[in-house]
C-alpha positions in Angstrom: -66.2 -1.6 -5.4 -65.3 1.0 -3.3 -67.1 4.8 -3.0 -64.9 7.6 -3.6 -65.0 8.4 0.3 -64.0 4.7 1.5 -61.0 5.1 -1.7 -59.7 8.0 -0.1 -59.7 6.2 3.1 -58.0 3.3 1.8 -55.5 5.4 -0.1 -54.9 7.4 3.6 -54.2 4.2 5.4 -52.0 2.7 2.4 -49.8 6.1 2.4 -49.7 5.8 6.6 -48.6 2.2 6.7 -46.2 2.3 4.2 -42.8 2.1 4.8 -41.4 3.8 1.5 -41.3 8.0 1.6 -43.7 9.4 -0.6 -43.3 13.0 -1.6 -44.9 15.5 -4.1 -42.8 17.7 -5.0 -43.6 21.0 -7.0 -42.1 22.3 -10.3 -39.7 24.7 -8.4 -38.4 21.7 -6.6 -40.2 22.7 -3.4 -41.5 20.1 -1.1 -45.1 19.9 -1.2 -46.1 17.0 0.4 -44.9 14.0 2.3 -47.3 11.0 3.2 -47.4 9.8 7.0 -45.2 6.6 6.9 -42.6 8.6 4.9 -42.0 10.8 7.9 -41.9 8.3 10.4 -38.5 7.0 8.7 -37.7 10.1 7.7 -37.7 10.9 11.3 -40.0 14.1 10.8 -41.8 15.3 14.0 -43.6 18.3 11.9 -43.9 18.2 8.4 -44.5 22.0 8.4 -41.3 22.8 8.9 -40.1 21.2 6.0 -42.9 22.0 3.4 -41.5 24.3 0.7 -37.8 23.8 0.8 -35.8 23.0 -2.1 -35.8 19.2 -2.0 -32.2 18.7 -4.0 -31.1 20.3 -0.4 -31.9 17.2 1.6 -29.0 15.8 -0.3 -25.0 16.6 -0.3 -22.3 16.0 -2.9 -23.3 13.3 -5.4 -27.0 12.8 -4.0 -27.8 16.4 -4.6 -26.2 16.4 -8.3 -28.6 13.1 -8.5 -32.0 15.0 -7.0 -31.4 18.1 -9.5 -30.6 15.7 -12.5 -33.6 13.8 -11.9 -35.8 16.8 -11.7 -34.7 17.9 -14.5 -35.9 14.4 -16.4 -39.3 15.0 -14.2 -40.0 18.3 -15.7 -39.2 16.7 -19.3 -41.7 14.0 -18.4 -39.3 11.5 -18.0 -38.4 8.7 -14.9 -35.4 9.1 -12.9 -34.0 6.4 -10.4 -30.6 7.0 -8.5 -29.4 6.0 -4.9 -27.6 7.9 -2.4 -27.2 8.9 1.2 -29.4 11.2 3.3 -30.1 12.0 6.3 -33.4 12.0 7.9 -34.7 15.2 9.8 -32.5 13.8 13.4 -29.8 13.5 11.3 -29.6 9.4 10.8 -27.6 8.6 8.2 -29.6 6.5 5.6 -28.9 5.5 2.1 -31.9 5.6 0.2 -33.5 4.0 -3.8 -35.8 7.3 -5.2 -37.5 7.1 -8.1 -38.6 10.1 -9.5 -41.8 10.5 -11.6 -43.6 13.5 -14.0 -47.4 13.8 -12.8 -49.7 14.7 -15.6 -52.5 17.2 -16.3 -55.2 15.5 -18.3 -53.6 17.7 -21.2 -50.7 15.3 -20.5 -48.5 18.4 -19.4 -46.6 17.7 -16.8 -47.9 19.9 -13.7 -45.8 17.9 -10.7 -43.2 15.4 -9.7 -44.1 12.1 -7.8 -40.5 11.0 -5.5 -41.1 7.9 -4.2 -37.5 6.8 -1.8 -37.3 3.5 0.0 -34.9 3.0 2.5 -32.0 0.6 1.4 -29.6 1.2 4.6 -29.4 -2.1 5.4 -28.5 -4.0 1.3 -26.1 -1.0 1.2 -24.2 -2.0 4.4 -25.0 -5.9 3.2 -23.3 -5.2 -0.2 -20.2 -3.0 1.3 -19.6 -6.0 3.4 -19.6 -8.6 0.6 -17.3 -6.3 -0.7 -15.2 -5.9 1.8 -15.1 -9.6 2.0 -14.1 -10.0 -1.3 -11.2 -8.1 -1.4 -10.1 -9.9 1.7 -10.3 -13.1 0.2 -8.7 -11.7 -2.7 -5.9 -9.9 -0.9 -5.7 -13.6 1.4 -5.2 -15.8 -1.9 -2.6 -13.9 -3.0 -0.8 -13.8 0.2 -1.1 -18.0 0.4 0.3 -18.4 -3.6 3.4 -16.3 -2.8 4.0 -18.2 0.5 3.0 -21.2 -1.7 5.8 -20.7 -4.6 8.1 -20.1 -1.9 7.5 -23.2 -0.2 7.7 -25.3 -3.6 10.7 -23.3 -5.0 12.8 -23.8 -1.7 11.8 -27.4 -1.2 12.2 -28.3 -4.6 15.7 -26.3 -4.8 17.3 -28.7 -1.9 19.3 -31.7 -3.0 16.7 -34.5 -2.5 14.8 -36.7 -4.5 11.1 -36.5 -4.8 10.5 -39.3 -2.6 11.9 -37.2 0.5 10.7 -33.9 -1.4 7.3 -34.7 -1.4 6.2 -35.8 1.9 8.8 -32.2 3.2 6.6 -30.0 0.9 3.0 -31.5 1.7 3.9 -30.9 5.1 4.3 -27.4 4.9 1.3 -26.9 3.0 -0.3 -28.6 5.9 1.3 -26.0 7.8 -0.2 -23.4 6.0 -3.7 -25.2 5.5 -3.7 -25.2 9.5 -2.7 -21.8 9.4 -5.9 -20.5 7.1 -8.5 -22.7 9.0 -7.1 -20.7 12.4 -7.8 -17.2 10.1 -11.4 -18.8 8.7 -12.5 -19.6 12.3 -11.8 -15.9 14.0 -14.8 -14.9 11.8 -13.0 -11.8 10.3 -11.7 -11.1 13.7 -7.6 -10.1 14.1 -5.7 -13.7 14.7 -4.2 -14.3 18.2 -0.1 -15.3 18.3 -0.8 -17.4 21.5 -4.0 -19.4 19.4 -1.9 -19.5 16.4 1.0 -21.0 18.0 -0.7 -23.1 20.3 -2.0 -25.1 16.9 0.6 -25.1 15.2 2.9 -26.7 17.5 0.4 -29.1 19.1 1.2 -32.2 16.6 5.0 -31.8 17.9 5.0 -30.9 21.6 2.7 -33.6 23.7 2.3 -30.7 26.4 6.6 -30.0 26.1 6.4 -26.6 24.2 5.5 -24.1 27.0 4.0 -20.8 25.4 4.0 -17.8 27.5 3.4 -14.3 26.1 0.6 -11.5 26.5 -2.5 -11.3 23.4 -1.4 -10.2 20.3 -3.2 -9.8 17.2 -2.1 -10.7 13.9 -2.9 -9.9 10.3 -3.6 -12.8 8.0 -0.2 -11.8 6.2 2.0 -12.3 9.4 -0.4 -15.0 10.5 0.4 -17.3 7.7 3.7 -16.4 7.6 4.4 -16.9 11.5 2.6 -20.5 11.0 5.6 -21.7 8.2 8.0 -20.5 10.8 6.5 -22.1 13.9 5.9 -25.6 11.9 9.4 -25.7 10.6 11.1 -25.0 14.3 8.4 -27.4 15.9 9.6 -30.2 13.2 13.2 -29.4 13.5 12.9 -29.7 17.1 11.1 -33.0 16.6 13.4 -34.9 14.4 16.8 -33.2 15.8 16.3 -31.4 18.6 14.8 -31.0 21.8 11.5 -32.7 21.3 13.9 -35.7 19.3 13.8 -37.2 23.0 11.8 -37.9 26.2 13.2 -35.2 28.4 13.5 -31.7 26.4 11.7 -28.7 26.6 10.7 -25.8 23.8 10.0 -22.8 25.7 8.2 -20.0 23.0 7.8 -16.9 24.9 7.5 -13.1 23.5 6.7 -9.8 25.6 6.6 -6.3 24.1 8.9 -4.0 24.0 7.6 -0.4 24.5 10.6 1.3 25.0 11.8 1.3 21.8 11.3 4.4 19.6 8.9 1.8 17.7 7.0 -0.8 20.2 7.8 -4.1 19.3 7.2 -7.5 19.7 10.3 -9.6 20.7 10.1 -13.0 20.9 12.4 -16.3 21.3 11.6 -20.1 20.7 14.5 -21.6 22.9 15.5 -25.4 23.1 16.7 -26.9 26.0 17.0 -30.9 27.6 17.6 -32.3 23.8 20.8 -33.8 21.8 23.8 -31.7 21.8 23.5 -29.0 19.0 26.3 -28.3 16.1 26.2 -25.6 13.5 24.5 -27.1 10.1 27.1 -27.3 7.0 24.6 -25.8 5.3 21.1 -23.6 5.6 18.1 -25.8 4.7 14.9 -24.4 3.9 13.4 -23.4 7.4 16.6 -21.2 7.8 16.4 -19.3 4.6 12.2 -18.7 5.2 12.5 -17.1 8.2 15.2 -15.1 7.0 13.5 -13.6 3.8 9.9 -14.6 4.0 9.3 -14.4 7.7 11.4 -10.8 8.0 9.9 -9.3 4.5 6.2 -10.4 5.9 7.0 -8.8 9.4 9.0 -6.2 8.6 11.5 -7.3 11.2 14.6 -8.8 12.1 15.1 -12.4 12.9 18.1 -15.0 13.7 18.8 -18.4 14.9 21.6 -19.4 17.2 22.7 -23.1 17.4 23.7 -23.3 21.1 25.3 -26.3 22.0 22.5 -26.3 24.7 19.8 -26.2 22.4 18.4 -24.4 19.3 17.7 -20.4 19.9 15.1 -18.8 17.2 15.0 -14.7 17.9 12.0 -12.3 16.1 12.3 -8.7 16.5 9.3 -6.7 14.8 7.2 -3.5 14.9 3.8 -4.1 16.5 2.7 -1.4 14.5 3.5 -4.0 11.3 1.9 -7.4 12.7 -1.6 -5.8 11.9 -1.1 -4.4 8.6 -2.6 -6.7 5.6 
């Protein structure tokens, strides 16, 4: 059992250690008394100067309509609990858990208020992240259904059976499964064009597509939209074009362009060294993506040129647009 003197020690050395900011506060809502490990994270060099002001001040906006609200249900002899953002005495922001306490008379009146706040800075910022992440993933799924639909609804819309619409369509979700594990692995980090190309294209080229172009960073919108578009040239170019051989060359090359009254990012995928090239009787799905889904994602303008020397894909877009979500 402990003496009333070695109690009060233990209760001293409890109150100094403890990490939680423990404060009596008087019926006036003046600031009494604050225990030893409550100023150290409160940041408070001399209590002094604090004793006696208006605690519902340390608060703004919402916080102080909390502090006055639960000093209100203190004076009634009821708890209070809410969370809220202060800063400490050097002006650290903090977000902080108080509860709020009547202290009893042996009459059972209430004669002061126990405010007990613990600092919660770090779950805040914990929970705001998950949040954040969240409505990433959120804002991502959507993004891959529509990009989805439009890959089934054009590839089912050609004239082909399903044995040649099948294998065409789980292609391209390949594409687009490539496309994701390139977003998952910049660890929330803006997606580079040169990293995103560079994998999409490397099942086709065998070292022939030569990428040249200076870091630019990509939503996951444009991303995933940008990876459709570079795996339907790069196949194109495979079965037909210039990589349908032994001797051509892709050449995928973009620069900005900062004298336009909008920078922009201009770039060309340009096919050269492969079979002759005629004009198709008809657009096929690669032509009509690019043209809606690819422009509408970018906000841009894009076009492809059938030279006789080789297949000429243009992009025109606002840099302003290839990092809005």
């Amino acid at each position: 059992m402990l003496d009333s003197h070695n109690s009060s020690r233990f209760i001293a050395a409890a109150l100094a250690v403890s990490d939680d900011c423990i404060k009596v506060i008087g019926m006036d809502g003046s600031l009494q008394f604050m225990n030893e490990g409550g100023q150290r994270v409160m940041e408070v060099d001399d209590f002094s100067q604090f004793k006696g002001c208006y605690w519902p001040n340390f608060w703004e906006g919402q916080g102080n309509t909390d502090a006055v609200a639960a000093l209100a249900e203190a004076r009634a002899g009821r708890p209070a609990r809410f969370t809220g953002f202060a800063n400490t005495a050097k002006g650290t922001p903090r977000y902080w858990d108080v509860k709020v306490s009547p202290l009893f008379d042996d009459k059972g009146a209430v004669e002061g208020i126990l405010s007990i706040s613990r600092d919660i800075t770090a779950l805040k910022s914990f929970e705001d992240e998950q949040i954040l992440l969240r409505n990433e993933l959120a804002h991502r799924i959507k993004n891959i259904l529509a990009l989805v639909q439009a890959v089934a609804s054009q590839t089912l819309k050609d004239d082909a059976d399903m044995a040649t619409a099948k294998p065409t369509f789980l292609s391209r979700l390949g594409a687009l499964s490539r496309g994701h594990d390139i977003l998952i692995n910049a660890h929330h980090n803006p997606t580079q064009l040169r990293t995103l190309a560079e994998a999409v294209v490397a099942e086709h080229s065998a070292g022939r597509v030569l990428i040249d172009g200076p870091e630019i960073d990509l939503s996951a919108k444009c991303a995933l939209a940008l990876t459709l578009a570079f795996h339907e040239l790069a196949t194109n170019a495979f079965k037909y074009g210039a990589l349908s051989n032994d001797t051509g060359i892709v050449s995928l090359t973009w620069k900005l362009n900062e004298n336009a009254d909008r920078p922009t990012l201009d770039l060309t995928w340009k096919e050269t060294g492969g079979p002759e090239v005629f004009q198709p009787t008809r657009r096929g799905f690669g032509s009509r993506m690019i043209d809606k889904a690819l422009s509408s994602y970018l906000g841009g303008t894009s076009r492809i040129d059938f030279d006789r020397d080789g297949l000429v894909f243009s992009l025109s877009a606002p840099v302003a647009n290839l990092i809005e979500n």
